[in-house]
C-alpha positions as CSV (number, residue, x, y, z in Angstrom):
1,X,0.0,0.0,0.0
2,X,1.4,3.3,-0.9
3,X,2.6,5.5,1.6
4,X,1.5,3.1,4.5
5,X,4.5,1.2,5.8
6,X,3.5,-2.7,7.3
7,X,4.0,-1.4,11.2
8,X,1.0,1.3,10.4
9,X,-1.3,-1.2,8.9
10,X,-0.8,-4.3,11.3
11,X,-1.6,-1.5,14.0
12,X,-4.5,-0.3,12.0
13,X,-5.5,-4.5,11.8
14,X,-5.2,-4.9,15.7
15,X,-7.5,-1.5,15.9
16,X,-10.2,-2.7,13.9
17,X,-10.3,-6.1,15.5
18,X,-10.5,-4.5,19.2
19,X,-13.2,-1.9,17.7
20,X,-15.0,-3.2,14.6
21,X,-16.6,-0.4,14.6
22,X,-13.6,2.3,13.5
23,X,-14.1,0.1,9.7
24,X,-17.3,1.9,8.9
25,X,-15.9,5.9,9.6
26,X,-12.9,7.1,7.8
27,X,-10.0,9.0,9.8
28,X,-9.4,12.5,8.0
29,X,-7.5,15.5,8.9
30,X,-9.5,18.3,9.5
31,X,-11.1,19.6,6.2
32,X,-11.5,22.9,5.7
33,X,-14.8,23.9,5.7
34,X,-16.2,21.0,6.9
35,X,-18.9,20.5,10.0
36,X,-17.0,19.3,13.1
37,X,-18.3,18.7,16.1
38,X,-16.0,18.9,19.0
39,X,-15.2,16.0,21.6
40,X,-12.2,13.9,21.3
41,X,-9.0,13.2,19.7
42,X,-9.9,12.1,16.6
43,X,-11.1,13.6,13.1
44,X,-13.4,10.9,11.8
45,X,-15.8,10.8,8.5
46,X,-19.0,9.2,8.5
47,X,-19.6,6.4,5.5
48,X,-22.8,6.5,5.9
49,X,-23.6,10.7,6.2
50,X,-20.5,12.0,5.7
51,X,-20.4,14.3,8.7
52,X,-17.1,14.6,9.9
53,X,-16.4,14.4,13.9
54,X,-13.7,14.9,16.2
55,X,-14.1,12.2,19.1
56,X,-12.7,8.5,20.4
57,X,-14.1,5.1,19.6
58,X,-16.8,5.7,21.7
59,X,-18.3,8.5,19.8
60,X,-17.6,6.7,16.8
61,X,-20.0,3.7,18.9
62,X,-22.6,6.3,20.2
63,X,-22.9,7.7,16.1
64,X,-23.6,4.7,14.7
65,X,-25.5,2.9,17.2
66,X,-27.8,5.5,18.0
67,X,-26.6,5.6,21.8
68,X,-28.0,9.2,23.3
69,X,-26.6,11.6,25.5
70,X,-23.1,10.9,24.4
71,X,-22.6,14.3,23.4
72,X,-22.9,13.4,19.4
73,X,-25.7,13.0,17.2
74,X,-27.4,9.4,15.9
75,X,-26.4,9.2,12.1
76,X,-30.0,9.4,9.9
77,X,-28.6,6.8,7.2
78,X,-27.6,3.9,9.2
79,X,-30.6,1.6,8.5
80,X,-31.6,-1.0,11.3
81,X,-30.5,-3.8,10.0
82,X,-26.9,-2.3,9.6
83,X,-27.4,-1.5,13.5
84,X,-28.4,-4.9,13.9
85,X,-24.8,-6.1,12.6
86,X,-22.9,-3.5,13.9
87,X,-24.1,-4.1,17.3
88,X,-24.2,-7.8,16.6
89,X,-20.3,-7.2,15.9
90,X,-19.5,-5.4,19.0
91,X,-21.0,-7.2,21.5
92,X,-19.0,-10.3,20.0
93,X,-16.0,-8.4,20.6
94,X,-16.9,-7.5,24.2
95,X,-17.5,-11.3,24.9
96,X,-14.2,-12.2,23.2
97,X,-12.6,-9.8,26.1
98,X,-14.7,-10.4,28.9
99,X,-13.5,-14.5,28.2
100,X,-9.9,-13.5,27.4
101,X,-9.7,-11.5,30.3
102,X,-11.4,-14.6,32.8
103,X,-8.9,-17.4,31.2
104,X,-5.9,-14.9,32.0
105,X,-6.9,-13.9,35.7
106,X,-4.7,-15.1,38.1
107,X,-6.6,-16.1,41.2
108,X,-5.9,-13.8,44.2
109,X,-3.7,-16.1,46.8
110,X,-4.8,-17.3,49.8
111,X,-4.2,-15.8,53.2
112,X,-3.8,-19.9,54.5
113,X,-3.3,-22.5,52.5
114,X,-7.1,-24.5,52.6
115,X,-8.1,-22.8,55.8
116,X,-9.6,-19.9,54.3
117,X,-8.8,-16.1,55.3
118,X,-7.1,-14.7,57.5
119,X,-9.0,-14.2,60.9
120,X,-9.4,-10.2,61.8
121,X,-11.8,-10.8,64.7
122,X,-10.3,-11.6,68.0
123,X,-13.1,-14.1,69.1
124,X,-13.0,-16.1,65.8
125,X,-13.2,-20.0,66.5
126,X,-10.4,-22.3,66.6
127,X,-11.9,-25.7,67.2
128,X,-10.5,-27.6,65.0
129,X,-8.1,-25.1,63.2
130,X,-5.0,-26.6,63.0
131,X,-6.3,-30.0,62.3
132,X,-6.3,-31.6,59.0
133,X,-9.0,-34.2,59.2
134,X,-11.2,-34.2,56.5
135,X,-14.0,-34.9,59.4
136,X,-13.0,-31.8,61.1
137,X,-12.9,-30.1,57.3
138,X,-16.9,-31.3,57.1
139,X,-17.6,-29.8,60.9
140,X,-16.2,-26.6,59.8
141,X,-18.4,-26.5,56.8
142,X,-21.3,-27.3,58.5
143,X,-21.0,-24.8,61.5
144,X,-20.6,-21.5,59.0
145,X,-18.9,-18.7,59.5
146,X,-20.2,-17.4,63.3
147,X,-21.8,-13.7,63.5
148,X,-19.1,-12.4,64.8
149,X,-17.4,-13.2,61.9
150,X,-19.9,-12.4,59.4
151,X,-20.0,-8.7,61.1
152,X,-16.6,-8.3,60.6
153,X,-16.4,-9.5,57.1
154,X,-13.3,-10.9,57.3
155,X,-13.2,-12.6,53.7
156,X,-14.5,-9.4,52.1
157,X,-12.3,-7.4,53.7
158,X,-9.2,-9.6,52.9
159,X,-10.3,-10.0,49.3
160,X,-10.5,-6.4,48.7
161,X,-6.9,-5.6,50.8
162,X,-5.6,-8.3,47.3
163,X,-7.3,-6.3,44.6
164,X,-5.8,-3.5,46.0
165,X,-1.9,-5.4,46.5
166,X,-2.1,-6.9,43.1
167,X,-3.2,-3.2,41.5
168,X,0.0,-1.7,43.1
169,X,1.9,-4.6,41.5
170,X,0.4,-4.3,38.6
171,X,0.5,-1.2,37.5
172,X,3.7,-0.4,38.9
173,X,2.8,1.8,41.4
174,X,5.3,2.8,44.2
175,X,4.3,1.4,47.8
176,X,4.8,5.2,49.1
177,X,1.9,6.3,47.2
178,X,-0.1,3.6,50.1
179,X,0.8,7.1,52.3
180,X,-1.2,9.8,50.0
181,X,-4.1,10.4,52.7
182,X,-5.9,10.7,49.2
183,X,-5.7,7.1,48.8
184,X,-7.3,6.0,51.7
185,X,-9.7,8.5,51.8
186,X,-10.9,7.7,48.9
187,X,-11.6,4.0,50.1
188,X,-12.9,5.2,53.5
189,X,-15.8,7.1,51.6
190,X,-16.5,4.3,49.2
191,X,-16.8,2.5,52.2
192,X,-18.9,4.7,54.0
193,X,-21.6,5.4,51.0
194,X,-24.0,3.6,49.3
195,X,-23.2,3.3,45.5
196,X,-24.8,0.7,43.8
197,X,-23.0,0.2,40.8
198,X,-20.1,2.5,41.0
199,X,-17.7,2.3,38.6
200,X,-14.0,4.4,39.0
201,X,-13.3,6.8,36.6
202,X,-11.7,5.9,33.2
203,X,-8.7,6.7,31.6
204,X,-10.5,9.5,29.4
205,X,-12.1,10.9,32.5
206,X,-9.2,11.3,34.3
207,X,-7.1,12.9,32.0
208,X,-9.8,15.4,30.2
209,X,-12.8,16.6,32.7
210,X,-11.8,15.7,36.0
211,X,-8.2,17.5,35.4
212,X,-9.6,20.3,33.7
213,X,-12.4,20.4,36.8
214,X,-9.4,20.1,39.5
215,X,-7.4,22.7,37.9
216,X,-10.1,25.4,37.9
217,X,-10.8,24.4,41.6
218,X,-7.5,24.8,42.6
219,X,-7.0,28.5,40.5
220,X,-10.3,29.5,42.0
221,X,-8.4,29.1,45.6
222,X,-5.4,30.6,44.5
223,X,-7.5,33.7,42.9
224,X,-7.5,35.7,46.6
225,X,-3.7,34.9,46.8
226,X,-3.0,36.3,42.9
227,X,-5.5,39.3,43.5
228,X,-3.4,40.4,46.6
229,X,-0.4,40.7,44.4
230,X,-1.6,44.0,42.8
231,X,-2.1,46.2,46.1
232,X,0.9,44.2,48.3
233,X,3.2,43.1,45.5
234,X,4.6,39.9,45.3
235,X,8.6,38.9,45.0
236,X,9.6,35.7,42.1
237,X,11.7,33.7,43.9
238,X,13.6,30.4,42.1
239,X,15.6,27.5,43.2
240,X,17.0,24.6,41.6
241,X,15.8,20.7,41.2
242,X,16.3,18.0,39.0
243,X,14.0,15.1,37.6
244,X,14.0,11.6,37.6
245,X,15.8,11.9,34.6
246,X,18.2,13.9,36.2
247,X,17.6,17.3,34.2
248,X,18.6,20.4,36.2
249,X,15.1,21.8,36.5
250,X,14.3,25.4,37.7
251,X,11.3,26.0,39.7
252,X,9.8,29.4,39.8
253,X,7.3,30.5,42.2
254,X,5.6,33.3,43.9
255,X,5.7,34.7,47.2
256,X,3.9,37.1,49.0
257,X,1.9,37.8,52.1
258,X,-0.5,35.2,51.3
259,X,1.7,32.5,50.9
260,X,4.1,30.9,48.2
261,X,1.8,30.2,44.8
262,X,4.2,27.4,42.6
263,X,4.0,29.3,39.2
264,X,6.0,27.0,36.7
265,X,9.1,24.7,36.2
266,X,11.8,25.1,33.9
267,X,14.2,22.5,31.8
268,X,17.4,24.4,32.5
269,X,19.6,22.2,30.1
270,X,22.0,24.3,28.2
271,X,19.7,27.4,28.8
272,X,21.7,30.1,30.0
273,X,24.8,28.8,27.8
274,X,22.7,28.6,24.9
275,X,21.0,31.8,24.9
276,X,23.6,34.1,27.3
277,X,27.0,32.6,26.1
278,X,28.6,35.5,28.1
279,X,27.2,35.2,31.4
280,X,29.0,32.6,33.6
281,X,28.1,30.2,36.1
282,X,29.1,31.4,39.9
283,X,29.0,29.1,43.0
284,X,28.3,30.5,46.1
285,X,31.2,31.3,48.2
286,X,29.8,30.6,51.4
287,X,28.5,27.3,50.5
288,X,32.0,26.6,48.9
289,X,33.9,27.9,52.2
290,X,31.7,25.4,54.4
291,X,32.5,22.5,51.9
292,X,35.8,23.5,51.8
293,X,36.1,23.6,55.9
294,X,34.1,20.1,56.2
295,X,37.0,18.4,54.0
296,X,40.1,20.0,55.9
297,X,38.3,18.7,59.2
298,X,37.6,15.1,58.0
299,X,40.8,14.8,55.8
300,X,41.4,11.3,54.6
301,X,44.6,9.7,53.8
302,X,44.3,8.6,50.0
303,X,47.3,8.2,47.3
304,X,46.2,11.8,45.8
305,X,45.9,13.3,49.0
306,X,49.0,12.2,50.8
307,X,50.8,15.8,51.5
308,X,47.3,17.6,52.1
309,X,46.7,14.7,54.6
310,X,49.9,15.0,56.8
311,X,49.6,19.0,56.9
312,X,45.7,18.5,58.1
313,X,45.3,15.6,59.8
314,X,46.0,17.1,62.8
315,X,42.9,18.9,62.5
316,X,41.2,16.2,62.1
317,X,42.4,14.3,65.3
318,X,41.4,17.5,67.3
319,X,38.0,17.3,66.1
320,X,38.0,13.6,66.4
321,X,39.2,14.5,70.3
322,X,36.5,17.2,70.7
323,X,33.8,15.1,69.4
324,X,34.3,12.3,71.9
325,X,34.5,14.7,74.7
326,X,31.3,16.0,74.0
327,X,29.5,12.6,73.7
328,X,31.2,11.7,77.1
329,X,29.8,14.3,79.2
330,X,26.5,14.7,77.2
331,X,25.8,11.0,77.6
332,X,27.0,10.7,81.6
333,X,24.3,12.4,83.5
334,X,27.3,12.2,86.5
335,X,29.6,14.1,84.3
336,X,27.1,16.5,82.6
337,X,26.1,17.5,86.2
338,X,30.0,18.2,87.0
339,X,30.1,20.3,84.2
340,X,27.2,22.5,84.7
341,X,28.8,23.3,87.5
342,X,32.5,24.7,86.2
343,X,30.8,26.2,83.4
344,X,28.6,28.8,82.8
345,X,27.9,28.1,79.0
346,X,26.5,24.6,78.0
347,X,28.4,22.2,75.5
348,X,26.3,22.4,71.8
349,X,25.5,19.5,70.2
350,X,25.5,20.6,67.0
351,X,24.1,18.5,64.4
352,X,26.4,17.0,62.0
353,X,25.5,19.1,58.8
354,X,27.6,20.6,55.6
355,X,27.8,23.9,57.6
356,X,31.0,24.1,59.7
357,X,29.4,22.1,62.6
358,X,33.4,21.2,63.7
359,X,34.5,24.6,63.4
360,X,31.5,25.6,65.9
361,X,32.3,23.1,67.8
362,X,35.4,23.5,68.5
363,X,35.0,27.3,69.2
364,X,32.6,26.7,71.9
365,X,34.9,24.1,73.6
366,X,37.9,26.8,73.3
367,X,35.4,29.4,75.4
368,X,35.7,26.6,78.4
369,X,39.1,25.7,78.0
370,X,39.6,26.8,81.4
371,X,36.3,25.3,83.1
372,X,37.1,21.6,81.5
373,X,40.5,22.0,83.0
374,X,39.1,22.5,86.0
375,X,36.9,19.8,85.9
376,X,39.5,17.1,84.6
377,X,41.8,17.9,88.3
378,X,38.6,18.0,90.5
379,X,38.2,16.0,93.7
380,X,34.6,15.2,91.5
381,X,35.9,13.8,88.6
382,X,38.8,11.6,90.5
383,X,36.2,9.7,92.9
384,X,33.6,9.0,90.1
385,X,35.4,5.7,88.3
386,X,34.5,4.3,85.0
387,X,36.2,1.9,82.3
388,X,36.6,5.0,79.8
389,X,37.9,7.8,82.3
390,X,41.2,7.2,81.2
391,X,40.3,7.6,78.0
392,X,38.4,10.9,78.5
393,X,41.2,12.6,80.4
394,X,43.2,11.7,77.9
395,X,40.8,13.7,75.2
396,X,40.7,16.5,77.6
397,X,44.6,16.4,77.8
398,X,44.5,16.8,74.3
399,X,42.1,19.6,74.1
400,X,42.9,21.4,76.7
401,X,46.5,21.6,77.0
402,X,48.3,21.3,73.5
């Protein structure tokens, strides 16, 4: 076939054979001129009128089966008979499905191997439980499942709990989305309401109405925040992120007295080289000064780093020396109360960040040099005795006297 490669016609086959339907309407691009009716994804032209539509298989269903209320209009031509067949020919393919889909269903496992589900209510049973006569098995039968058990629903409820496991494995879905509150609150209403015959919302519906309905709900919330802007200002603030694809990504927001308002994100790939070749990347200097201070106090000895590491390793045996006198006293309520009592100031426990946290560290324990001196030759700290006193007045030797 000319201009068709064999890719776009085996797809074409597989389409027609999952919806018959798509061989009686002809895809076109938009004509000019023509009457369109809006709804879909699709240009399609009618063989039988010869209107042309925009709209998915299931317009193309609702047109030529006469279905009403799906937003397009029954074509006049189609004769009943012809919507005898066509419907004949769809509902074939529905059964074909329906019975593909049954011989393919995996059977949801069982919480106990031939002892049915797992029991949820505390004053469930258990004659007979663990035994495997086939007597016992007839008893079981026979006895039911108690009311206790029947108000608890225990097989329902474990049935549903693998729908919902086997829909996470499935489609792929991480186990942290389990946390969204919007997940559970969706099956805490569902199972708090009355709705015969609910059915979840499609893939059509969740990426066309329901979108388009959540986004204007969320801009008619912001509107206060975006009107305040005018009469108090507002300040565009940025900071950078990256994707799961690891693009450096640029996020651009809003803020102002009403709150921060997340405006849009921006692929920064090769953007300011590519359109400002003469303006130049420049790290921060404070951020580089703190990374540069956490290396020299954590130097380590490798081949490439031999001379830096004998010039600086002393500093990093002081803060090695300063670090374990701090977790001594802060975690020897004995000690700790010794030391409140030389000095004034308290020890910071500084948590262990990119910022300096040795270098503050070490400047509070110069302040009280002299009290921890103090402390070491006390009559206190000689008559409490502990495995690692030694090994603490040795620290403070170190600290406190080099």
């Amino acid at each position: 076939m000319d201009g068709v490669t064999s890719t776009e016609t085996s797809s074409q086959e597989v389409s027609n054979v999952e919806c018959p339907l798509w061989q009686y309407v002809t895809k076109v691009e938009k004509p000019p001129g023509a009457t369109v009716k809006k709804g879909g994804n699709t240009y399609f032209k009618c063989n039988y009128c010869g209107v042309v539509y925009l709209g998915s298989y299931s317009r193309v269903k609702a047109h030529l089966l006469k279905i009403a209320n799906k937003g397009i209009k029954a074509c006049p031509i189609v004769t009943p008979s012809h919507r005898l067949e066509m419907q004949r020919m769809h509902d074939q393919v529905e059964k074909d499905k329906l019975e593909s889909e049954q011989r393919s269903r995996i059977p949801l496992p069982p919480p106990i191997p031939g002892r049915g589900p797992i029991p949820i209510s505390p004053f469930r049973r258990q004659e007979g439980s663990d035994s495997t006569n086939p007597v016992d098995g007839k008893r079981r039968k026979v006895a039911g499942i108690s009311p206790i058990e029947k108000a608890f629903q225990n097989t329902t409820r474990y049935e549903l709990d693998s729908r919902i496991a086997r829909m996470f494995y499935t489609g792929g879905l991480p186990f942290n989305f389990a946390r969204i509150p919007h997940f559970r609150n969706s099956y805490a209403y569902a199972a708090t309401h009355n709705i015969p015959g609910y059915v979840p919302p499609g893939y059509n519906a969740l990426r066309t109405t329901l979108l388009q309905k959540e986004r204007a709900h969320v801009e008619r919330l912001l509107k206060p925040i975006k009107d305040s802007w005018l009469e108090n200002g507002v300040s565009i603030v940025s900071d950078g992120w990256s994707d799961p694809q690891r693009r450096p990504l640029i996020n651009i927001m809003a803020v102002s007295d009403g709150g921060p308002v997340f405006v849009k994100a921006i692929d920064g790939s090769a953007l300011i080289e590519g359109e400002y070749p003469k303006i130049f990347w420049t790290p921060c200097v404070v951020h580089t000064l703190n990374l540069a201070l956490k290396n020299i106090c954590a130097a380590k000895n490798t081949g490439k780093n031999e001379v830096t590491y004998e010039e600086c390793s002393w500093i990093t045996r002081i803060a090695d020396d300063a670090s374990f006198i701090r977790v001594f006293i802060m975690n020897h309520s004995m000690r700790l109360a010794m030391f409140n009592e030389f000095s004034p100031l308290k020890l910071l426990q500084v948590a262990d960040t990119r910022f300096a946290s040795i270098v503050v560290m070490l400047k509070r324990l110069k302040f009280i040099k002299r009290c921890l001196q103090a402390m070491a030759i006390s009559e206190q700290w000689a008559s409490y005795r502990e495995d690692d006193v030694g090994k603490a007045v040795k620290h403070l030797f170190m600290i406190c006297y080099e």
